[in-house]
C-alpha positions as CSV (number, residue, x, y, z in Angstrom):
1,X,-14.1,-17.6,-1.8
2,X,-14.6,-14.0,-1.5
3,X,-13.9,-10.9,-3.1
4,X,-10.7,-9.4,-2.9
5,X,-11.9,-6.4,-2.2
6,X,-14.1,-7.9,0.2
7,X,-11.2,-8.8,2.4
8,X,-9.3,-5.3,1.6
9,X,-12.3,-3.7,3.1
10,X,-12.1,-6.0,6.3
11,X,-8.0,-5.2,6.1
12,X,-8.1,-1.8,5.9
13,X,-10.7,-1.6,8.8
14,X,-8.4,-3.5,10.6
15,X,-5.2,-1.1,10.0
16,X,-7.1,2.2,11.1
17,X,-8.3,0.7,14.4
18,X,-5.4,-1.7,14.8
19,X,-6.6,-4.8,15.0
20,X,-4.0,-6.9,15.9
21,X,-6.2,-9.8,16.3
22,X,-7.2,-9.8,12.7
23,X,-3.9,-8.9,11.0
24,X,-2.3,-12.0,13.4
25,X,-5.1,-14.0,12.1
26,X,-4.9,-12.7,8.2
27,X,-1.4,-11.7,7.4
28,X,0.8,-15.3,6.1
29,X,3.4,-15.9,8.0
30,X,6.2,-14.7,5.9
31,X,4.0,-11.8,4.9
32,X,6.3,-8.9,3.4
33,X,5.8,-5.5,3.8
34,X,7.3,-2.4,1.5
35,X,6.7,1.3,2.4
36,X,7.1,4.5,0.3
37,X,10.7,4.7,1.4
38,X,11.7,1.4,0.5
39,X,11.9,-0.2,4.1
40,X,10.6,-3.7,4.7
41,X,8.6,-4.9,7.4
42,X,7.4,-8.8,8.6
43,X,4.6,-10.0,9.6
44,X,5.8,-9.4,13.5
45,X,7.1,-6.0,12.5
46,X,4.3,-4.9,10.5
47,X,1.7,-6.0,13.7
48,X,4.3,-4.2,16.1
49,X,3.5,-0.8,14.3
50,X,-0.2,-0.7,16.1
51,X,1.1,-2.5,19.5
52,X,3.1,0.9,19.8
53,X,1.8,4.4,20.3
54,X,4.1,5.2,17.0
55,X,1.0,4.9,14.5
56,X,-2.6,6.2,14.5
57,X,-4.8,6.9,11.6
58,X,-8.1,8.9,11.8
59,X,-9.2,7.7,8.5
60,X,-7.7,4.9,6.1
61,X,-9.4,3.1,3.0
62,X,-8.6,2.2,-0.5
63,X,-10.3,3.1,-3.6
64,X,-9.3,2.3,-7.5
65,X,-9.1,-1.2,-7.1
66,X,-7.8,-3.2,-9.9
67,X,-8.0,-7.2,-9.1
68,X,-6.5,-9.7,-11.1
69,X,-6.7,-13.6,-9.9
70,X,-4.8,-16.2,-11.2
71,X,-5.6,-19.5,-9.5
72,X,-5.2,-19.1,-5.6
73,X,-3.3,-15.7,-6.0
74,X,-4.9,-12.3,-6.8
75,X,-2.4,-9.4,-7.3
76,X,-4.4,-6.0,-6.4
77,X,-3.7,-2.8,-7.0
78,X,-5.3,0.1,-5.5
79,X,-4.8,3.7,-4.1
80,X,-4.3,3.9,-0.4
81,X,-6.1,6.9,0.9
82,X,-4.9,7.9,5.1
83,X,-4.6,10.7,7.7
84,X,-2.5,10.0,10.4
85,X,0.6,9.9,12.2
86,X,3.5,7.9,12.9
87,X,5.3,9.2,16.0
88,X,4.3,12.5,15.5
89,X,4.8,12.8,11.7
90,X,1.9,13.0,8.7
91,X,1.7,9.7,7.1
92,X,1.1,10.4,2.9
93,X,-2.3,10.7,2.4
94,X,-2.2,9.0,-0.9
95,X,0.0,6.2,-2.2
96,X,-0.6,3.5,-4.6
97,X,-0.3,-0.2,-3.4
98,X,0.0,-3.5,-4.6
99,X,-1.2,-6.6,-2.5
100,X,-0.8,-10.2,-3.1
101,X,-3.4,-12.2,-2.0
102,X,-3.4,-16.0,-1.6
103,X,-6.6,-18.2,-1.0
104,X,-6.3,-20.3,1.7
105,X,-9.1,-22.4,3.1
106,X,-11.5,-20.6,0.9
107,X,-10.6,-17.0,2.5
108,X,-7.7,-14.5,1.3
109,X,-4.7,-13.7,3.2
110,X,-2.0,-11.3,2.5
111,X,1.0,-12.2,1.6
112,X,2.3,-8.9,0.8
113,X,2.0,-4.9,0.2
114,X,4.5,-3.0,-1.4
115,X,3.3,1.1,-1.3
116,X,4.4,3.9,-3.6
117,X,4.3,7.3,-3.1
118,X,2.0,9.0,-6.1
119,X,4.4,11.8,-6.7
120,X,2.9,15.5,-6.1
121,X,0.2,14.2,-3.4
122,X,0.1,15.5,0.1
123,X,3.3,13.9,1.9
124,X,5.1,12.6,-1.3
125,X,7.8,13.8,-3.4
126,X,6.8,16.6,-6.1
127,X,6.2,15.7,-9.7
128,X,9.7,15.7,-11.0
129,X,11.0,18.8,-13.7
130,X,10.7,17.2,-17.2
131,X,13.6,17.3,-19.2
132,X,15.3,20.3,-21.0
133,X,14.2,19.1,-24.7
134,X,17.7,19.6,-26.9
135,X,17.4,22.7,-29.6
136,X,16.5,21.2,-32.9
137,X,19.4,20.7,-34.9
138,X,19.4,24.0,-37.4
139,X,21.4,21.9,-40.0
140,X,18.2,19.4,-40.4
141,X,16.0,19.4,-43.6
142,X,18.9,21.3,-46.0
């Protein structure tokens, strides 16, 4: 069996030339998408997004891969680095991302992604304000 990241590499290839073929032949069959806003996408959904003109990527990878295995499942995270478009409007360049993998026949498959924006990156939500801290109470230490 292979690397993880072995088959992320092959996967992410895959979603910035939209390779239908492969994610048909690589995604399970009740494969489970997430994106940064919470929506969820199947396998057929996911594979319509490149059948459409709706997304294009000029460049797509992951870096800061973290792999943990257990068994026939490895849980990945990693951060999700793109330019493109979907219909018109900038993808985030940056989110962080969380696969599940499952072994099957001696090769990985994804079962599922869930993405996060990474808050204060190009397309994502600023860092939020931190909190007011609360005076110090004068009557302490008397």
């Amino acid at each position: 069996m292979s690397d993880p990241s072995t088959f992320l590499s092959a996967w992410t290839v895959a979603e910035r030339t939209q390779d239908v073929d492969f994610l048909e032949a690589n995604l399970t069959s009740d494969f489970l998408g997430v994106g940064p806003l919470g929506f969820a996408l199947t396998k057929p959904e996911w594979i319509a997004r490149h059948q459409s003109s709706g997304l294009r990527y000029e460049t797509f990878g992951l870096d800061q891969i973290n792999a943990r295995i257990h068994g026939p499942t490895a849980i990945v995270t990693a951060r999700q680095n793109a330019i493109g478009a979907f219909h018109g409007s900038p993808v985030p360049q940056y989110l962080r991302n969380t696969f599940v993998l499952l072994e099957h026949n001696g090769s990985w498959q994804l079962a599922s992604v869930h993405m996060s924006f990474i808050a204060g990156t190009p397309g994502a939500p600023p860092m939020p304000a931190t909190p007011p801290q609360a005076p110090p109470d004068e009557g302490q230490g008397r």
